[in-house]
Backbone bond lengths (Angstrom), bond angles and torsions (degrees), N, CA, C in turn:
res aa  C-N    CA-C-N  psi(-1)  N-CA   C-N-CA  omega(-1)  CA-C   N-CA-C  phi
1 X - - - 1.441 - - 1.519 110.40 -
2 X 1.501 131.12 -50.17 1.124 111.28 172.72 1.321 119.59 -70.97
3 X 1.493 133.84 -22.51 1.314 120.59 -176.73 1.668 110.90 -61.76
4 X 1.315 112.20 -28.65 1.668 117.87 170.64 1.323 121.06 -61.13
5 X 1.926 98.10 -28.80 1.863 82.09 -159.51 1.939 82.28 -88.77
6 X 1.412 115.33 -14.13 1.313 105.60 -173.22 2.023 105.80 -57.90
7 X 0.985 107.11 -69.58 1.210 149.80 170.58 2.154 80.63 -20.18
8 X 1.377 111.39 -80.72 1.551 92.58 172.31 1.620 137.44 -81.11
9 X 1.337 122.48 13.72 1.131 140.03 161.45 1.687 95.73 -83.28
10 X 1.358 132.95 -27.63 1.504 113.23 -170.07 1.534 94.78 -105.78
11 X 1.117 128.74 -15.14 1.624 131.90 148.93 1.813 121.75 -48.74
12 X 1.141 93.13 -62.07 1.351 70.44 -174.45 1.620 112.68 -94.19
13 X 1.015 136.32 -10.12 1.410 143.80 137.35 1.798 126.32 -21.18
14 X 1.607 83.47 -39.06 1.679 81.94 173.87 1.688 103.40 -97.29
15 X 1.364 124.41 -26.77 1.488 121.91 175.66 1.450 108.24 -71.01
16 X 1.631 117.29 -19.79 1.423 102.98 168.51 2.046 128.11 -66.62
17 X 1.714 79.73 -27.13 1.956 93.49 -169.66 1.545 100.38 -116.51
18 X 1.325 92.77 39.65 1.658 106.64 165.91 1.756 105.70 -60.93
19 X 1.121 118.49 161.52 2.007 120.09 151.43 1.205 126.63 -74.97
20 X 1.065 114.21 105.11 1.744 104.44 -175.92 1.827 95.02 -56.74
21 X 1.458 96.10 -177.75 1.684 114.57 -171.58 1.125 87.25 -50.68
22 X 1.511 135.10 -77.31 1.512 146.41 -113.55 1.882 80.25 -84.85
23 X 1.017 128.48 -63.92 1.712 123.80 -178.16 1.213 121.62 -51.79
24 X 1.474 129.09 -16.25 1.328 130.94 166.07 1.418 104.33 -82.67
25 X 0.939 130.54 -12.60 1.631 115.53 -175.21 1.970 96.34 -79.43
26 X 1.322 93.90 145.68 1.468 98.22 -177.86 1.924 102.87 -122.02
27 X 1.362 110.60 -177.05 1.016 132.00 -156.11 1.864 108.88 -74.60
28 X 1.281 119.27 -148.73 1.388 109.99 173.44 1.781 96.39 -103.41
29 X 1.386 104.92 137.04 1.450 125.65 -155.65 2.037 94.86 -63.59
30 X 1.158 96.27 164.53 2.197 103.90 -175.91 1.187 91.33 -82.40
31 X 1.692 157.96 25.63 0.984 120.13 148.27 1.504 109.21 -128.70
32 X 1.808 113.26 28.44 0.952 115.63 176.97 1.926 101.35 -100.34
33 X 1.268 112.03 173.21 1.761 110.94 174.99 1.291 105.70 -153.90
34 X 1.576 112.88 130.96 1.917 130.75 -148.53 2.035 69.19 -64.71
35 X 1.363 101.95 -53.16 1.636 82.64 -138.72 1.412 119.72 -70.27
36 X 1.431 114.07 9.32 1.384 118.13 166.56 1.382 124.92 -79.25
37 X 1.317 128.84 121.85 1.076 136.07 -161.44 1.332 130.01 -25.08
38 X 1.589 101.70 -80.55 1.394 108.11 149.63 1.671 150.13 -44.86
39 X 1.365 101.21 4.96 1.387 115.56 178.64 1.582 125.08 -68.90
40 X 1.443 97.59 122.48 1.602 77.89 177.85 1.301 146.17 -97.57
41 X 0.901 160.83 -171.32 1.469 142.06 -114.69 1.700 97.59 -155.12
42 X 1.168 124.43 135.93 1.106 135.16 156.37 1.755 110.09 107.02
43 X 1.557 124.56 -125.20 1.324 135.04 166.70 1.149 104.37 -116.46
44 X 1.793 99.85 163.54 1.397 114.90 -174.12 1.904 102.56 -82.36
45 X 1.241 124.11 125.21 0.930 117.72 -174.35 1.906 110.21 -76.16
46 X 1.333 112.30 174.43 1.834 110.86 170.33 1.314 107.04 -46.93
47 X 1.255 110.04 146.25 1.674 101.35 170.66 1.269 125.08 -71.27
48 X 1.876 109.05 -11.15 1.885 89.56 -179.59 1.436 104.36 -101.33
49 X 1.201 112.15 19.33 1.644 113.14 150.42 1.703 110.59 -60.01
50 X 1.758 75.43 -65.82 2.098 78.87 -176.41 1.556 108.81 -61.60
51 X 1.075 126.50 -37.86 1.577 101.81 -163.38 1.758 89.90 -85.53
52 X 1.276 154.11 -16.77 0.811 146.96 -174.79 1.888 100.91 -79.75
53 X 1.090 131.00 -27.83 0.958 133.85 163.23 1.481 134.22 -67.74
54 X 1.649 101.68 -25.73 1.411 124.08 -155.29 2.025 69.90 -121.76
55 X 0.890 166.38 68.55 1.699 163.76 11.29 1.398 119.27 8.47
56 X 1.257 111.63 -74.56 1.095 135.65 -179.51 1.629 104.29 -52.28
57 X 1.127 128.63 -65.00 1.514 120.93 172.41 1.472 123.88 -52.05
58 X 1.385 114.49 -25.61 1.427 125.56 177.55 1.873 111.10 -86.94
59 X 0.876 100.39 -22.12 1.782 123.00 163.27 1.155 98.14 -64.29
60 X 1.678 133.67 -70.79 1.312 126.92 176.99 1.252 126.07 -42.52
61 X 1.219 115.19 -33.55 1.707 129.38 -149.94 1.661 92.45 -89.45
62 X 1.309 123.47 -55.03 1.424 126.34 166.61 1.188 123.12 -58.07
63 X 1.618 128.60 -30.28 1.345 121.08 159.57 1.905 121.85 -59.56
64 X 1.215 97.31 -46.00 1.799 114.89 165.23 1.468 110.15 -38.97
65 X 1.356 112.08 -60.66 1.501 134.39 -167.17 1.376 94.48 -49.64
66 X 1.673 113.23 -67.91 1.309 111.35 179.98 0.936 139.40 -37.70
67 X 1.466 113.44 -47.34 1.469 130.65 -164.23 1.470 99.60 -83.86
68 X 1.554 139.75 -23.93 1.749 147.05 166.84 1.597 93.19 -62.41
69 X 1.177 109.58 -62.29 1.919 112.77 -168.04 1.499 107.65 -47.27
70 X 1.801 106.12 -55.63 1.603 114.45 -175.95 1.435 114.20 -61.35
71 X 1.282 113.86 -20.25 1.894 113.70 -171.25 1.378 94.16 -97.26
72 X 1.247 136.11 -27.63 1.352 141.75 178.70 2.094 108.28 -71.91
73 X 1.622 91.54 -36.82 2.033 90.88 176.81 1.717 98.40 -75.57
74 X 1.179 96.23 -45.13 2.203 83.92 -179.88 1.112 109.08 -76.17
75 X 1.051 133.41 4.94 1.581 120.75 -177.59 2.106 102.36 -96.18
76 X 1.876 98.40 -30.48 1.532 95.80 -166.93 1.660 90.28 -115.04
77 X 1.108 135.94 -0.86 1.307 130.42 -143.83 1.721 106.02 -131.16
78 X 1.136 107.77 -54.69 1.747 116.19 173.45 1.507 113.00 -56.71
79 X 1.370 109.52 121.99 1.337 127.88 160.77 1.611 104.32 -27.58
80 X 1.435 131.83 126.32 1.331 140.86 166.86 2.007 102.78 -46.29
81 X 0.794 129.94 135.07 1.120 156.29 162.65 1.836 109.67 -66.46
82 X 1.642 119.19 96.84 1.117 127.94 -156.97 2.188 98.25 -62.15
83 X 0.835 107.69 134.17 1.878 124.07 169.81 1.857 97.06 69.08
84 X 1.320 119.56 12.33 1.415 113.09 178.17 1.246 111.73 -146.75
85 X 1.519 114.62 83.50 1.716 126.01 -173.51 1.841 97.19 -65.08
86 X 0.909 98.09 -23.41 2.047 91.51 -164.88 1.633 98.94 -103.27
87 X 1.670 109.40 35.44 1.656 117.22 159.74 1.431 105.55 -66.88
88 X 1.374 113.00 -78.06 1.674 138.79 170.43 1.455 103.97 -9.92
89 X 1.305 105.37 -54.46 2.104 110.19 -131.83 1.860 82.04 -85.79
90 X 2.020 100.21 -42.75 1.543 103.32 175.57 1.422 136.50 -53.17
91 X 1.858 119.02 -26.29 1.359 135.43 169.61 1.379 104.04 -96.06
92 X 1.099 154.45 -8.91 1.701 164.04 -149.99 1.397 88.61 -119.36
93 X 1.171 127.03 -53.40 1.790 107.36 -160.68 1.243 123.75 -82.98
94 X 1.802 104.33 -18.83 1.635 105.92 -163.21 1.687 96.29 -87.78
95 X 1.411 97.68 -41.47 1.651 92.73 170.24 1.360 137.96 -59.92
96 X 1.630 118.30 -16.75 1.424 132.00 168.19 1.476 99.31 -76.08
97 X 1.261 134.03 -34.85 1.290 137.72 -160.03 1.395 106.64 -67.70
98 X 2.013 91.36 -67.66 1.702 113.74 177.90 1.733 98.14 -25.92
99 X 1.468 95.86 -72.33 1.404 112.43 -154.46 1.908 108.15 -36.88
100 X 1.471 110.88 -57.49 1.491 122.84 168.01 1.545 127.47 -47.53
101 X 1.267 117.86 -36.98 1.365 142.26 156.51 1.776 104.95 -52.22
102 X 1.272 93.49 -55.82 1.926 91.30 179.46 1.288 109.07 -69.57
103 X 0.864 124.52 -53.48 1.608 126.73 173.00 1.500 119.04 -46.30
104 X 1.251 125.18 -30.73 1.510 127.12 161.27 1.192 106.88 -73.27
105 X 1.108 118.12 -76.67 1.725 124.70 -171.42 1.434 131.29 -53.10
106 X 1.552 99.87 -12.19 1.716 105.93 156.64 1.365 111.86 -101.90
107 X 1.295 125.24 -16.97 1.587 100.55 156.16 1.483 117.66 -66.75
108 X 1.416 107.36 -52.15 1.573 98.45 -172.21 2.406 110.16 -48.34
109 X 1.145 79.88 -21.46 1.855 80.63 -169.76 1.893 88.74 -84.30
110 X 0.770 147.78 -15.44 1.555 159.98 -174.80 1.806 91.57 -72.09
111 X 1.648 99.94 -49.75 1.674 83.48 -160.84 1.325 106.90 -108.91
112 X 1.842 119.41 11.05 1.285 106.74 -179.46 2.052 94.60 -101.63
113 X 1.152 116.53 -11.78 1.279 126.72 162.23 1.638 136.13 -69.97
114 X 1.569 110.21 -19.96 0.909 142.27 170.87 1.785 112.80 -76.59
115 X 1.921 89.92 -61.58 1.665 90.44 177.42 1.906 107.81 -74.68
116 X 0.853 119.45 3.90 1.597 109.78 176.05 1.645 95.19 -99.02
117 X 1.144 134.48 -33.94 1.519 134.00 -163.45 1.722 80.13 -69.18
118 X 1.280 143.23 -55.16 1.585 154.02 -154.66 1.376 81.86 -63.76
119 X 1.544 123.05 -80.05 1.515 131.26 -142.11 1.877 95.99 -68.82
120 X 1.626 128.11 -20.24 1.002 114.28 -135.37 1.145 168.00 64.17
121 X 1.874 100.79 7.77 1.389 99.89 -167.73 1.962 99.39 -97.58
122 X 1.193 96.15 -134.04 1.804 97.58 -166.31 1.184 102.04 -92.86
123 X 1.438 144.95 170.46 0.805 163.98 145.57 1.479 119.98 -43.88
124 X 1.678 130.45 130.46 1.350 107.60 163.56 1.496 119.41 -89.28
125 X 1.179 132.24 130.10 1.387 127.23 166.85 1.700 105.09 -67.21
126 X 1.771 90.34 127.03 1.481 161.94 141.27 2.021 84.85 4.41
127 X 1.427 116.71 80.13 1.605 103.52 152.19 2.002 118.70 -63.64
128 X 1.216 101.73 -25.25 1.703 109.29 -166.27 1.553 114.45 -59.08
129 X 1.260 120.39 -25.22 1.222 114.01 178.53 1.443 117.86 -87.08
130 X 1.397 121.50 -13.64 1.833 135.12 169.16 1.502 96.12 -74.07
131 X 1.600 110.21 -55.66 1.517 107.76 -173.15 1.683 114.13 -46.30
132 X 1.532 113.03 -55.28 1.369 121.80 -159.50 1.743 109.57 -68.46
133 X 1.611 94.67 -23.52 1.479 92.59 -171.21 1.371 129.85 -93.17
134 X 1.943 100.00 -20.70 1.318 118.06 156.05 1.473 131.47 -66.60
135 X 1.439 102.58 -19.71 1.898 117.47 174.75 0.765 101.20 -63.53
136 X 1.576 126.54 -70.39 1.458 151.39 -145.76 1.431 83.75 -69.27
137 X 1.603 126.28 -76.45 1.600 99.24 -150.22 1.883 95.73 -71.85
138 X 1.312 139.86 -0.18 1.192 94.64 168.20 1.951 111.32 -93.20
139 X 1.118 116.79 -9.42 1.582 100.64 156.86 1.427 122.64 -73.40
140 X 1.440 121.79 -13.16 1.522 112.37 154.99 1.477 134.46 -63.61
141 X 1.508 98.05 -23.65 1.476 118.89 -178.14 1.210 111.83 -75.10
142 X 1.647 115.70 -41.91 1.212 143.12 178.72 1.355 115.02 -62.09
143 X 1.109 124.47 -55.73 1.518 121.31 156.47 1.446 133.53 -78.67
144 X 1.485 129.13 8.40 1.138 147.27 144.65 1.435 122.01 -56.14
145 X 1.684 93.17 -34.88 1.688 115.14 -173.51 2.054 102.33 -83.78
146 X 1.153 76.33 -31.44 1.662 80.11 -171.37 1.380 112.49 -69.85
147 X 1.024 114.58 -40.33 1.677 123.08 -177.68 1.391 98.91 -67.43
148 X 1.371 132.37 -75.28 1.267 144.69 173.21 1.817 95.38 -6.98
149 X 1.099 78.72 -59.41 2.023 94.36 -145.93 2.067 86.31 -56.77
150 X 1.528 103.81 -52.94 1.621 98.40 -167.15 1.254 108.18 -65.57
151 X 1.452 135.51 -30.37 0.895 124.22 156.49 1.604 150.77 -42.60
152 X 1.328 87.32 -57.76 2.009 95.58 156.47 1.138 105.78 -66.35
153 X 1.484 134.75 -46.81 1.949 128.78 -169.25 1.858 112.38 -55.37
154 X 1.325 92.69 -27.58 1.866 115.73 -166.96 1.448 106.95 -70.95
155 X 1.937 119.75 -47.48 1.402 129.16 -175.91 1.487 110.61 -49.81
């Protein structure tokens, strides 16, 4: 009987002088070095910061992907647009573009989100989702316009 109650007196004794989150984070790791450029700065944050962060960038990267693949199917794939050959090339390019544009601009938000999770400070809110959604509907608009137009040019 006492070896049990010992046994949970040193149980919960150690869950009392546990590390909270913020004390488990440690310093910059031994095979990193301040004075190398790329080094980053501060503590290692929890890891489901980083992999929750390192999600989120891979979320971007597949939205990008899409939007290169989709400007690449209308560019080889969409029926020509009757009296307006430069329909295609007009919905095909902005979306290859978008797509390349996203693919930069969520890495750079990958590592300025990353170095604030290190330093601790706040987060910046996310320009990429205004960007992607304002492109998109104006290449929807844009090819709304296009049809319109071959259509009346065609009668």
């Amino acid at each position: 009987m006492a070896s049990a109650r010992g046994r949970c007196e040193r149980l919960l004794t150690s869950r009392l002088q546990a590390p909270s989150d913020k004390e488990r984070t440690s310093t910059l790791s031994d095979h990193a070095t301040p004075d190398a450029p790329d080094a980053d700065e501060g503590t290692e944050p929890d890891a489901r910061f980083t992999m929750a962060n390192e999600r989120t960038f891979l979320a971007w990267s597949r939205t990008s992907l899409a939007l290169v693949v989709g400007g690449l199917a209308v560019a080889q794939l969409l029926p020509p647009f009757p009296k307006a050959s430069w329909g295609r090339p007009a919905i095909a390019t902005p979306l290859i573009l978008l797509g390349a544009v996203m693919s930069v601009l969520s890495y750079f938000e990958w590592k300025g989100n990353q170095r604030a999770l290190r330093l601790g400070a706040p987060l910046v809110r996310s320009q990429l989702p205004r960007v992607l959604a304002f492109t998109i509907a104006t290449i929807a608009l844009l090819a709304g316009a296009i049809d319109i137009y071959s259509r009346a040019v065609s009668r």
